[in-house]
Residue, then its C-alpha position, 0 to 999 in steps of 0.5 A: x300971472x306970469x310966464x310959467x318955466x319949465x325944467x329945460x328953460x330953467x337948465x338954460x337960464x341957469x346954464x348961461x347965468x353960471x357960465x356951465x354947460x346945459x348937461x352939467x346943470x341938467x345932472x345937478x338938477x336932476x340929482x337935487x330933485x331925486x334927493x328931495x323927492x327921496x327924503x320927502x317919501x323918508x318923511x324927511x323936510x327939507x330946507x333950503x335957506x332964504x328959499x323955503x321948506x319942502x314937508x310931508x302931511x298926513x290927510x285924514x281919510x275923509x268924506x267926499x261928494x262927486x260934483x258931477x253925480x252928488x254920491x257921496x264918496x271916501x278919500x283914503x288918507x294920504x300923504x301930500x307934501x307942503x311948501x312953504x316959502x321963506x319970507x326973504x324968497x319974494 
């Protein structure tokens, strides 16, 4: 498995790749996240070509059993949101 990149490593790798500074890429970064995250909670997918598709699913309440006591428990229905990546990302 390799090396995980967090929000911060990634403002600098991209800083140095376009030659702007760290607060220019962090703004970006942070607006392109508040967009996504705003149309998912819309309902909304969002597609970023040759990268992958960001949706929401609608889970089902469902029956549960805690591992640790064996009772058997009720998860609420929720929404998830689902990534699934282009076939020209990897």
């Amino acid at each position: 498995m390799g090396e995980v990149i967090c929000k911060e490593a990634l403002v600098q790798i991209v800083s140095e790749r376009t030659d702007e500074s760290q607060a220019v890429v962090r703004r970006i970064l942070k607006g392109l996240m508040e967009t996504i995250r705003s149309e998912l909670s819309n309902r909304n997918q969002v597609v970023l070509r040759n990268f992958g598709r960001f949706y929401t699913v609608h889970k089902l309440e469902r029956r549960a059993r805690n591992p640790r006591t064996g009772e058997s428990v009720v998860v609420p229905s929720r929404w998830v949101v689902k990534f699934k990546p282009s076939k020209n990302l990897v």
